[in-house]
DOMAR-458132 format. One record per residue (C-alpha): residue number from 1; x, y, z. Coordinates in nm, 4 decimals. Layout:
REM residues N
{atom NUM; {X; Y; Z}};
...
REM end
This chain:
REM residues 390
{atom 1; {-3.0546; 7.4358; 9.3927}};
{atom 2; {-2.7775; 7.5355; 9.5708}};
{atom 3; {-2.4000; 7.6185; 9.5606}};
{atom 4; {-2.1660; 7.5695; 9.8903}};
{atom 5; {-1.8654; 7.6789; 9.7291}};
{atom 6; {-1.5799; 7.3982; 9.7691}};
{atom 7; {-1.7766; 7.1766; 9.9033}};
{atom 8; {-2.1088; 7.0986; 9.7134}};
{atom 9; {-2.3508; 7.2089; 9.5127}};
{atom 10; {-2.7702; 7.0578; 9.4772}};
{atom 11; {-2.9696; 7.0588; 9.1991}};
{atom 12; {-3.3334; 7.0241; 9.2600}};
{atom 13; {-3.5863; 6.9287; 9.0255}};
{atom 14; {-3.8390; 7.1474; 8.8781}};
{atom 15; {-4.1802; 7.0403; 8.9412}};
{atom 16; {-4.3226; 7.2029; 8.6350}};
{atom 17; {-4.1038; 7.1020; 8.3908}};
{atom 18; {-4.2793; 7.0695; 8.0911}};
{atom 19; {-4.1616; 6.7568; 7.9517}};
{atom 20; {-4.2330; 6.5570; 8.2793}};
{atom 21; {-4.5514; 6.3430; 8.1401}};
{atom 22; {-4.3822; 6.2491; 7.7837}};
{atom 23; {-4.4023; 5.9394; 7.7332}};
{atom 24; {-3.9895; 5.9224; 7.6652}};
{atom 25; {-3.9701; 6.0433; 8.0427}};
{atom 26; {-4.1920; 5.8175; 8.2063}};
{atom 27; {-4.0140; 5.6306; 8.5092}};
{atom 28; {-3.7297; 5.9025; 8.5012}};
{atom 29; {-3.6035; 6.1794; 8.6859}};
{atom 30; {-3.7371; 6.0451; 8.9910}};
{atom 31; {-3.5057; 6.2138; 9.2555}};
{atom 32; {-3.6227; 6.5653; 9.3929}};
{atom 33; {-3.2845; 6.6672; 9.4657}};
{atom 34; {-2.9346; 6.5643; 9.3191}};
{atom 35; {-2.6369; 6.6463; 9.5612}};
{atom 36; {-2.3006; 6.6543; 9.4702}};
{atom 37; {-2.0129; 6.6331; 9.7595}};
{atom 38; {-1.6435; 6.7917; 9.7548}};
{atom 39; {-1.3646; 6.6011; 9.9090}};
{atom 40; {-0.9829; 6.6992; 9.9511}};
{atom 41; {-0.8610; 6.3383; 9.9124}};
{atom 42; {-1.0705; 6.0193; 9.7743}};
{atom 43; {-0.9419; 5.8419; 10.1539}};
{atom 44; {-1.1470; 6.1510; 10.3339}};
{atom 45; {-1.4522; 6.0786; 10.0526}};
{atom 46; {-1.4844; 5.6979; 10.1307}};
{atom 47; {-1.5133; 5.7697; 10.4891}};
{atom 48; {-1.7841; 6.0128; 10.4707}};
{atom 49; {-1.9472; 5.7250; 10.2509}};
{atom 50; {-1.9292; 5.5412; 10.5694}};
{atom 51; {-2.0939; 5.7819; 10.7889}};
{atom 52; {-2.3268; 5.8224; 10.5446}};
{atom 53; {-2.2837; 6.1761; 10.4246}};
{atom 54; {-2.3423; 6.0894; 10.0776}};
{atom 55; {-2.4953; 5.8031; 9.9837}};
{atom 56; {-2.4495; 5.6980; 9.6480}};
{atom 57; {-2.0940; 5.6194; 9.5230}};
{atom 58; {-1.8813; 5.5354; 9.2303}};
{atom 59; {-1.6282; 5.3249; 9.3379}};
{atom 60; {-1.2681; 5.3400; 9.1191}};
{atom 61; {-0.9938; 5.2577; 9.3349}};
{atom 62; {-0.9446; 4.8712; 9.3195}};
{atom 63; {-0.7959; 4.8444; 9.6837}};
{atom 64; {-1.1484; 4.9606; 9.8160}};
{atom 65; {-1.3322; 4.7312; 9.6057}};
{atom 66; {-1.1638; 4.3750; 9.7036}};
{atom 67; {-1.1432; 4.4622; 10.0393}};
{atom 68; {-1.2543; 4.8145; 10.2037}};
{atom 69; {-1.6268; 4.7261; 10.2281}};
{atom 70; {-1.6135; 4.5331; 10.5315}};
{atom 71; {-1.7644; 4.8448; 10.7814}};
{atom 72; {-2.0366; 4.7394; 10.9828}};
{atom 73; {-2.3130; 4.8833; 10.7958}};
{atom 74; {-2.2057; 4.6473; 10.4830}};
{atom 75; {-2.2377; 4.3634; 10.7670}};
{atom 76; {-2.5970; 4.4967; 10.8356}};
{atom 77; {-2.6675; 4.4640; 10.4760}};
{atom 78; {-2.7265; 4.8413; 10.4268}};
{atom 79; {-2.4917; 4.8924; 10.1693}};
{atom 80; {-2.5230; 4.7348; 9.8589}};
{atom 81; {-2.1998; 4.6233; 9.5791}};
{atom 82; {-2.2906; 4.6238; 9.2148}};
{atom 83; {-2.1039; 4.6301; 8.8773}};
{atom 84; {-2.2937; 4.7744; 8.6235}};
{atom 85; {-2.1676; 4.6982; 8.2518}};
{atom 86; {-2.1203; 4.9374; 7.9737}};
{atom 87; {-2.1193; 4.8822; 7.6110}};
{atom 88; {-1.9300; 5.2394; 7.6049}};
{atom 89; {-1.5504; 5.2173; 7.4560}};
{atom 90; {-1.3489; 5.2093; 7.7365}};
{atom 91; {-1.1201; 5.5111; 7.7047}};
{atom 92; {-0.7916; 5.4554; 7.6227}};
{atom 93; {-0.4907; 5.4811; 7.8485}};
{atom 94; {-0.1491; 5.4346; 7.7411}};
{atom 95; {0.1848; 5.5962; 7.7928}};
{atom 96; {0.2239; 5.8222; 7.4980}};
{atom 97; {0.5253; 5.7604; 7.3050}};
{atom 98; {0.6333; 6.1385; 7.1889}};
{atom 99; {0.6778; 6.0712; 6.8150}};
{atom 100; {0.8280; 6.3828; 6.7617}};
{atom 101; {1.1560; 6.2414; 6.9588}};
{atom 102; {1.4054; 6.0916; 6.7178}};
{atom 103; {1.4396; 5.7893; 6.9537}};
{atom 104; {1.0416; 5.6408; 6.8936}};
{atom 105; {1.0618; 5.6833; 6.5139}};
{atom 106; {1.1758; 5.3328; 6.4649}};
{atom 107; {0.8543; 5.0981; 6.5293}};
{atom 108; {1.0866; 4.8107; 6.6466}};
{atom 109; {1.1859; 5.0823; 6.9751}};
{atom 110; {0.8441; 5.1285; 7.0202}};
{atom 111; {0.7381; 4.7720; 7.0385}};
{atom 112; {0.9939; 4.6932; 7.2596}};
{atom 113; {0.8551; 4.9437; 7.5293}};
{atom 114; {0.5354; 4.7879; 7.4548}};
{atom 115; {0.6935; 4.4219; 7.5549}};
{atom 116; {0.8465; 4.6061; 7.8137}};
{atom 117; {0.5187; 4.6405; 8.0362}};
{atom 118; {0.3830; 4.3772; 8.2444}};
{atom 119; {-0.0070; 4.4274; 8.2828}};
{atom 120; {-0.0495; 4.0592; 8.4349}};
{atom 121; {0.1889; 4.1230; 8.7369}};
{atom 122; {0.0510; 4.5052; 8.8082}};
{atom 123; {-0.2867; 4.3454; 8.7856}};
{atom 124; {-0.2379; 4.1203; 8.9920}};
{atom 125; {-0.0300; 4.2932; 9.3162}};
{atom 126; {-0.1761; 4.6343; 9.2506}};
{atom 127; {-0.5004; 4.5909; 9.1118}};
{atom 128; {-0.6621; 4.2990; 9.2739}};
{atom 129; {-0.7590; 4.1155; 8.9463}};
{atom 130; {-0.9947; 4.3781; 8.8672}};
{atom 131; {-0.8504; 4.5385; 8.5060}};
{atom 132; {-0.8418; 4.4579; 8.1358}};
{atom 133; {-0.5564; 4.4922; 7.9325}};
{atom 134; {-0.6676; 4.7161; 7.6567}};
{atom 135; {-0.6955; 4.5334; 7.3301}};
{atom 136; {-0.8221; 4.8248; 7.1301}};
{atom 137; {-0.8728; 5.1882; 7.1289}};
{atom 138; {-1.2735; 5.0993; 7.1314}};
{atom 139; {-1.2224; 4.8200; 7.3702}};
{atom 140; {-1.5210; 4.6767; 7.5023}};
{atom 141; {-1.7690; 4.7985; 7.2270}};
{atom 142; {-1.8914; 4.7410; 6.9255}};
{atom 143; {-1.6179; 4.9568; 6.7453}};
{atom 144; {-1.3346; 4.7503; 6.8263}};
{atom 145; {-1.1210; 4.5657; 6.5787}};
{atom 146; {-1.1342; 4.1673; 6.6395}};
{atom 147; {-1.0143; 3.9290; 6.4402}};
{atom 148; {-0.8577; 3.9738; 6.1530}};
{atom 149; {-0.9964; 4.2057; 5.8473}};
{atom 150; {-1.3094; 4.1751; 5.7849}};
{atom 151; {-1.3607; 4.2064; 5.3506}};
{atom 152; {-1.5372; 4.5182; 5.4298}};
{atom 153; {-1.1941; 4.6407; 5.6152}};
{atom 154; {-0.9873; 4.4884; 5.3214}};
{atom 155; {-1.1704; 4.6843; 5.0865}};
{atom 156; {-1.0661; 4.9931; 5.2764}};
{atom 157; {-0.7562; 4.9023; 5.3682}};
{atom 158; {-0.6059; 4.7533; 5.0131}};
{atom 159; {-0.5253; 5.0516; 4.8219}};
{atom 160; {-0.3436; 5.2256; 5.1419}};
{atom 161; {-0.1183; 4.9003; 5.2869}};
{atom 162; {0.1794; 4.9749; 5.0173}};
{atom 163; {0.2044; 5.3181; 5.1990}};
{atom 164; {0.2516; 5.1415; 5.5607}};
{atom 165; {0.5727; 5.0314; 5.6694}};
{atom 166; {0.6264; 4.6660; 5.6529}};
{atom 167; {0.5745; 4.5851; 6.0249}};
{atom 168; {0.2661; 4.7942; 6.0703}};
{atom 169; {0.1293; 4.6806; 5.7745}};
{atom 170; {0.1680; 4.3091; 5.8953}};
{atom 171; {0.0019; 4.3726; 6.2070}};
{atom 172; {-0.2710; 4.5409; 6.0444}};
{atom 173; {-0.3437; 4.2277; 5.8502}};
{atom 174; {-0.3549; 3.9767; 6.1423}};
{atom 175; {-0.5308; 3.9358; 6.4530}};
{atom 176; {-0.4265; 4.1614; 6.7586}};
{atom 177; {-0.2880; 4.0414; 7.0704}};
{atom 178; {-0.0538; 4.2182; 7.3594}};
{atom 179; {0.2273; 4.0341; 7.5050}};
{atom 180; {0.1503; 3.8786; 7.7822}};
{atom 181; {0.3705; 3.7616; 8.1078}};
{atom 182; {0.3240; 3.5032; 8.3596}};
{atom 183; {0.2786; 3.7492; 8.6408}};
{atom 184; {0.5336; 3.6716; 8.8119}};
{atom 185; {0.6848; 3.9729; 8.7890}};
{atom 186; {1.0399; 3.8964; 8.6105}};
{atom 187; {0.8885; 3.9457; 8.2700}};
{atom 188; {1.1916; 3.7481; 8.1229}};
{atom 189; {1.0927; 3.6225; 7.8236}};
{atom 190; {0.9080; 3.9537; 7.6602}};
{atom 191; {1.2029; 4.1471; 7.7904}};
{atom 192; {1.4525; 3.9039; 7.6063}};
{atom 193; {1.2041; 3.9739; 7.2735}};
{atom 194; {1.2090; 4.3514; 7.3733}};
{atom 195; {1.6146; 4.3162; 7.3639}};
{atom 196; {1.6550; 4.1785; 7.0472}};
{atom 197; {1.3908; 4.4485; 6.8979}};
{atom 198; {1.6342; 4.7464; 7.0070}};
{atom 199; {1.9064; 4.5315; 6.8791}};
{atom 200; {1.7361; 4.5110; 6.5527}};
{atom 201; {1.6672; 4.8401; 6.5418}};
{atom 202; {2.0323; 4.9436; 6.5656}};
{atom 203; {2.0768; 5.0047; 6.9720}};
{atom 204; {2.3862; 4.8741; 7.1048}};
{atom 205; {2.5537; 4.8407; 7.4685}};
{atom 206; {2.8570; 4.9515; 7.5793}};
{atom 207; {3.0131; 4.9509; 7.9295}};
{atom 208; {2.6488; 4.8267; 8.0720}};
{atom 209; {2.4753; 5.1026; 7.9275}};
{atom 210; {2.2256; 5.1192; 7.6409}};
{atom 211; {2.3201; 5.3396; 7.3371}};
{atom 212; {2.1188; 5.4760; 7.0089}};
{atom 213; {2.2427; 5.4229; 6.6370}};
{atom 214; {2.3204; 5.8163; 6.6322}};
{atom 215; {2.5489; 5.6562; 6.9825}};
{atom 216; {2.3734; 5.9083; 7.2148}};
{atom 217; {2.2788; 5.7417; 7.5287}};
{atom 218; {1.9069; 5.6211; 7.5595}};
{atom 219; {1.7348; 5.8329; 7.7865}};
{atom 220; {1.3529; 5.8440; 7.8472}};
{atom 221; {1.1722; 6.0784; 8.1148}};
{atom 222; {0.8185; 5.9973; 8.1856}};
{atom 223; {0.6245; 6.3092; 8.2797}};
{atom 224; {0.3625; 6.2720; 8.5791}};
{atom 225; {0.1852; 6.5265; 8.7886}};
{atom 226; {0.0331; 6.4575; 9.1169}};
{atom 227; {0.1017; 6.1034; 9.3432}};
{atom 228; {-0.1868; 5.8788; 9.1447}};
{atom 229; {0.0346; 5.7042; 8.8318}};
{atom 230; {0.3609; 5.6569; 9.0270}};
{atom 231; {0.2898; 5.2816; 9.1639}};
{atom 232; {0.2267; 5.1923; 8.8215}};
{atom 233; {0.5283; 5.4198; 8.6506}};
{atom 234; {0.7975; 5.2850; 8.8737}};
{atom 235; {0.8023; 4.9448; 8.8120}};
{atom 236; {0.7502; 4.9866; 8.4391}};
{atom 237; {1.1158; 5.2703; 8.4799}};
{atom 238; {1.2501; 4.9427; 8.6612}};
{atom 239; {1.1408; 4.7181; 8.3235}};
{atom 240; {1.3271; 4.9757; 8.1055}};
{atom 241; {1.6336; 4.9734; 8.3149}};
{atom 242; {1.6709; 4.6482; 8.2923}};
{atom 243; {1.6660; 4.7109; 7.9149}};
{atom 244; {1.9517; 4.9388; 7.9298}};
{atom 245; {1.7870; 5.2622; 7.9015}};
{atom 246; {1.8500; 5.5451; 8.1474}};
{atom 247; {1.4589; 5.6024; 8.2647}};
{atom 248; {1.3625; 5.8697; 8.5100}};
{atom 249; {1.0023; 5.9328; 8.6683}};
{atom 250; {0.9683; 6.3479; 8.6680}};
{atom 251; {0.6842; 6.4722; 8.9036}};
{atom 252; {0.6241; 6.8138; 8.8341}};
{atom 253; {0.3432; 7.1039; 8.9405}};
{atom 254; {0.0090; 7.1028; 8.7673}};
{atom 255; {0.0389; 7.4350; 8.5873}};
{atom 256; {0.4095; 7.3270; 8.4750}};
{atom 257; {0.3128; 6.9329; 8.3591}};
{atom 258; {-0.0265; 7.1416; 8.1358}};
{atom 259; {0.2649; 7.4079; 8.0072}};
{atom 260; {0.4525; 7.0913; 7.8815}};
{atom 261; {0.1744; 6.9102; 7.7975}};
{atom 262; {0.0918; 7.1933; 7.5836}};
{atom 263; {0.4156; 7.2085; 7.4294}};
{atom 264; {0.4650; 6.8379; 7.3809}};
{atom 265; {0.7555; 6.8566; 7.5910}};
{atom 266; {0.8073; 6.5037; 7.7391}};
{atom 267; {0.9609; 6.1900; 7.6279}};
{atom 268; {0.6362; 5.9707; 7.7477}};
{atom 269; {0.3357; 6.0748; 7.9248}};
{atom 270; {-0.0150; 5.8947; 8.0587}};
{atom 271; {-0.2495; 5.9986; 7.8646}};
{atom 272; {-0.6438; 5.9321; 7.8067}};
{atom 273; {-0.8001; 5.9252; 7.4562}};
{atom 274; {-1.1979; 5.8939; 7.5264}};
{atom 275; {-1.4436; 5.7704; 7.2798}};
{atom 276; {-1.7846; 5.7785; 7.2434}};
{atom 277; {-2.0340; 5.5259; 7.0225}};
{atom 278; {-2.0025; 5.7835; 6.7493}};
{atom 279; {-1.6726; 5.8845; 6.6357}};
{atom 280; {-1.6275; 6.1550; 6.3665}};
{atom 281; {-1.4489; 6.4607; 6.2760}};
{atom 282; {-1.2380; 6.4548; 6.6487}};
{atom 283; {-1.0609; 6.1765; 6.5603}};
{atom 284; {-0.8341; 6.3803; 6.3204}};
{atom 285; {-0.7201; 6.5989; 6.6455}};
{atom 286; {-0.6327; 6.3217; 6.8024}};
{atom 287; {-0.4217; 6.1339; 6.5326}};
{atom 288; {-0.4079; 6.3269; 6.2331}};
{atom 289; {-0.1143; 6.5014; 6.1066}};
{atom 290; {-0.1859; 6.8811; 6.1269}};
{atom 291; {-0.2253; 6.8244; 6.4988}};
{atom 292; {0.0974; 6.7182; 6.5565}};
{atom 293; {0.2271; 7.0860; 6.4699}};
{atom 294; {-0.0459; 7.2277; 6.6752}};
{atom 295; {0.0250; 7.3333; 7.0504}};
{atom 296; {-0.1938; 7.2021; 7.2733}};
{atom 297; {-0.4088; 6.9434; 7.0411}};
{atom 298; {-0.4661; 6.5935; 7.1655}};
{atom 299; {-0.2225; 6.4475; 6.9192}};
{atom 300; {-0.0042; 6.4364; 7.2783}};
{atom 301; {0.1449; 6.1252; 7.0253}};
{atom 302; {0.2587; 6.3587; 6.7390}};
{atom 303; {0.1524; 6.0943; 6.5594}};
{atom 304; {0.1550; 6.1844; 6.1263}};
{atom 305; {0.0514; 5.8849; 5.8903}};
{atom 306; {-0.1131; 5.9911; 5.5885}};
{atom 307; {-0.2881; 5.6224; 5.5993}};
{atom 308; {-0.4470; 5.7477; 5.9143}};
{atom 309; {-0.5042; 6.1207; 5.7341}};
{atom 310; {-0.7149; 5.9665; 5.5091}};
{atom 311; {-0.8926; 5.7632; 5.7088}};
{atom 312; {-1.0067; 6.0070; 5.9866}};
{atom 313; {-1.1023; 6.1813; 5.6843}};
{atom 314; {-1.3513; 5.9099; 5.5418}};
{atom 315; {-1.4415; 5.8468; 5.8809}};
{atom 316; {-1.5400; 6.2258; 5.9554}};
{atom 317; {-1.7779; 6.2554; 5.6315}};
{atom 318; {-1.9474; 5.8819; 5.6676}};
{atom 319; {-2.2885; 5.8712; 5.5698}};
{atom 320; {-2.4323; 5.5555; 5.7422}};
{atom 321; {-2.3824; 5.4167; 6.0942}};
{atom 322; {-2.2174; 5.1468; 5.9008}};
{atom 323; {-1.9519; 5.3380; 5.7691}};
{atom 324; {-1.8779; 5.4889; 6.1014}};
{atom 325; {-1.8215; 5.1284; 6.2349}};
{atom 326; {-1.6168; 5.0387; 5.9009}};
{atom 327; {-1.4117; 5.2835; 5.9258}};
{atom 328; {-1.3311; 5.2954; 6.2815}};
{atom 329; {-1.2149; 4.9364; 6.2663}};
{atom 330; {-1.0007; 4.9917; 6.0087}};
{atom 331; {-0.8588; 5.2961; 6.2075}};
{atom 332; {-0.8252; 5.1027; 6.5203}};
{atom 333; {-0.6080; 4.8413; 6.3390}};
{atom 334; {-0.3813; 5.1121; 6.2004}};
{atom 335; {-0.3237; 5.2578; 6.5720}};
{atom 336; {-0.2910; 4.9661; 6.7058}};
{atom 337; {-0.0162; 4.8426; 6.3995}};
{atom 338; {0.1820; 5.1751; 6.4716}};
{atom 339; {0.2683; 5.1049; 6.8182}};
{atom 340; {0.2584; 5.4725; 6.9375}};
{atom 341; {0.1522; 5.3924; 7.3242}};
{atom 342; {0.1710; 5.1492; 7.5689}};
{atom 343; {-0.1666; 5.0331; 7.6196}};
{atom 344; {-0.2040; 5.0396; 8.0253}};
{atom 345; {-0.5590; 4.8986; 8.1911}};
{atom 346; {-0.9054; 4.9318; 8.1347}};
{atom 347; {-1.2511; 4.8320; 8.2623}};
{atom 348; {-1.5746; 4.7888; 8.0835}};
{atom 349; {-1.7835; 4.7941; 8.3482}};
{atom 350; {-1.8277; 5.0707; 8.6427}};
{atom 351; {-1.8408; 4.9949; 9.0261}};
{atom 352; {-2.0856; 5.1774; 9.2243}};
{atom 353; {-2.1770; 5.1462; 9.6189}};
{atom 354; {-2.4532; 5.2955; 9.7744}};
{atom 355; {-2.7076; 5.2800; 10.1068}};
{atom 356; {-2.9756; 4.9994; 10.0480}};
{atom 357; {-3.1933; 5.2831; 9.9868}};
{atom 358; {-3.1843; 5.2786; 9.5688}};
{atom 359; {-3.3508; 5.1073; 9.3090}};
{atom 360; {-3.3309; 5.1348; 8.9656}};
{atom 361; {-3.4928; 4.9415; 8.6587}};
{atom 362; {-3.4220; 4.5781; 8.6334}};
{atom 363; {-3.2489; 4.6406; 8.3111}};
{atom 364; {-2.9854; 4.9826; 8.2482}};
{atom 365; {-2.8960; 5.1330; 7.8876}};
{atom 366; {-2.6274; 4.9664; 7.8120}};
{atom 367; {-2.4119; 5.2871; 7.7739}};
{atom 368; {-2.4454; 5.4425; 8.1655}};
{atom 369; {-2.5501; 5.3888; 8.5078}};
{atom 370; {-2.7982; 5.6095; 8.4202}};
{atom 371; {-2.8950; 5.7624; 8.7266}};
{atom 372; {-3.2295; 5.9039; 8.5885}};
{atom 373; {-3.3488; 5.5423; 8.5927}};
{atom 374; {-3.2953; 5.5498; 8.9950}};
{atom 375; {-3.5457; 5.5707; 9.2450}};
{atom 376; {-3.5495; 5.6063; 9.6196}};
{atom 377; {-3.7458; 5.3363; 9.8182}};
{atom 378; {-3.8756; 5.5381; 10.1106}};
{atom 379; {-3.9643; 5.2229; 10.3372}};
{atom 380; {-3.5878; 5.1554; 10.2754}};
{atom 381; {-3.4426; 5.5110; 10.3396}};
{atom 382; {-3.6430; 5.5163; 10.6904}};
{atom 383; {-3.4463; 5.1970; 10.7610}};
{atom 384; {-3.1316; 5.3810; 10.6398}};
{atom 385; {-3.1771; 5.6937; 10.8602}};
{atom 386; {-3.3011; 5.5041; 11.1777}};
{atom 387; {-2.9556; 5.3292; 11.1178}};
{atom 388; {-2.7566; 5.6330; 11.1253}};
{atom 389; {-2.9086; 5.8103; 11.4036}};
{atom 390; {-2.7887; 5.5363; 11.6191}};
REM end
């Protein structure tokens, strides 16, 4: 292959490779060389997509999808849409309540932030229609929590629900569901329900302003680094305000947002917790309690529950794929009971574009696009190139 520093690098495929003729590989690996293209700016990417000087593309801005494939070569047919599904969890991404801030440690706060967000307006005006709200920290695979317990999950999750408190252990027993607006973008009635909360919890108002039990003022900053999260930040900061809360957006650097990130340093934060079909030992740096102490683990939550101690620590020495699913459900329920993020979007599916010049099997694992089961049609790529010449 090749490298073209900054701005791509080839692999090409080694013709004796001596696994080529096993029977596992047969009808992959088809492409003689891979090519991978830099781009400054996703804008300058999609046109070069155009031109063709790539030809293949994964397609995750939602603005593009409803309505930027209208060139002329789409109108020729030489481009071709598709949505391929995954049965992949969807990785979770939520604004990270910092639980080591004295003003989350009341779950009532933290639900209210939770009702504060409106996923079915964003969806709709930013998003085209094209997201899920995420239901589950496996959403979308066989992992995820549905319903309520299972007697499998009750066995597990009996002995440890006196050691919840009361409202996550309630939420643990029944079935999950986020709030949900009308879209129209007020959001009245979960903010009204998201008012009450902080007024359960002990918040007060004075002179228009919202206050804590300890009577300090209720500040949050949400960290962000680069331009990306802001259109979906700033109306959630406008959510909050009407709450009462004093909410800023803070844009900072890259190497100054990791140094904080590092530190935990941040009120909320956007982060992504990725899973794959096979959870295990990681989970426990993600939610267990000696992370939380750690700089820079991925408990960006600070999240310490001995419920979930224990079971990241069943879950990390299963001995079946059954007990990996068991206990993942029951761990999804107990994230999902503790309110620790606002759940933002999702999708279980992944858009690609590319030149009418691919095929691939009629049927895809169900856990990538798998481009090793991609072929070109060379009939089809003549038709391609005589296009662009022109």
């Amino acid at each position: 292959g090749r490298v073209d520093a900054g701005r791509a690098v080839s692999y090409v495929r080694d013709p004796n490779y001596w696994g080529r003729d096993l029977m596992v590989n047969r009808g992959r690996y088809n492409f003689d060389m891979i090519k991978f293209v830099y781009y400054q700016s996703d804008e300058i990417a999609f046109e070069g997509f155009k031109s063709g000087q790539y030809r293949f593309r994964p397609e995750n801005k939602a603005s593009n999808w409803a309505t930027g494939y209208n060139f002329p070569a789409v109108k020729a047919g030489l481009i071709h849409k598709e949505t391929i599904s995954s049965e992949n969890p969807v990785p979770m991404q939520g604004l990270v309540m910092n639980m080591r801030r004295p003003i989350f440690q009341d779950i009532r706060v933290r639900q209210a932030l939770t009702a504060a967000y409106d996923f079915e307006w964003m969806n709709k005006t930013l998003f085209h229609g094209q997201y899920e709200r995420l239901q589950s920290f496996f959403h979308g695979s066989e992992l995820a929590a549905t319903g309520t317990p299972s007697a499998a999950e009750m066995q597990v999750l009996s002995p440890l629900l006196a050691k919840l408190e009361p409202i996550q252990r309630q939420a643990v027993l029944t079935e999950w569901r986020l709030p949900t607006s009308d879209g129209s973008g007020f959001n009245r009635k979960a903010l009204l329900e998201a008012r009450q909360l902080l007024l359960d919890a002990g918040f007060y108002y004075k002179d228009m302003q919202l206050y804590q039990p300890n009577g300090k003022l209720a500040q949050i900053e949400i960290l962000m680094t680069g331009e990306t999260m802001g259109r979906v930040l700033l109306p959630y900061i406008r959510n909050l305000k009407r709450l009462g809360f004093d909410a800023t957006l803070r844009q900072v650097d890259g190497p100054q947002y990791y140094e904080r990130m590092r530190r935990f340093d941040y009120d909320m934060v956007v982060d992504v917790f990725a899973q794959s079909l096979s959870p295990g030992a990681e989970q426990a740096a993600f939610w267990g309690s000696a992370a939380a102490d750690e700089a820079g683990n991925a408990n960006t939550i600070g999240i310490r529950n001995i419920v979930i101690d224990e079971v990241t620590t069943a879950l990390a020495n299963a001995e079946s794929r059954d007990e990996i699913v068991l206990y993942t459900k029951v761990l999804d329920r107990l994230l999902r009971a503790g309110h620790y993020l606002v759940p933002l979007y999702g999708k279980s599916a992944t858009n690609v574009a590319y030149w009418n010049q691919y095929r691939h099997t009629e049927k895809l694992p169900t856990n990538a696009v798998a481009i090793d089961y991609w072929w070109t049609d060379k009939e089809a790529e003549a038709r391609v190139n005589q296009y662009l010449k022109q």
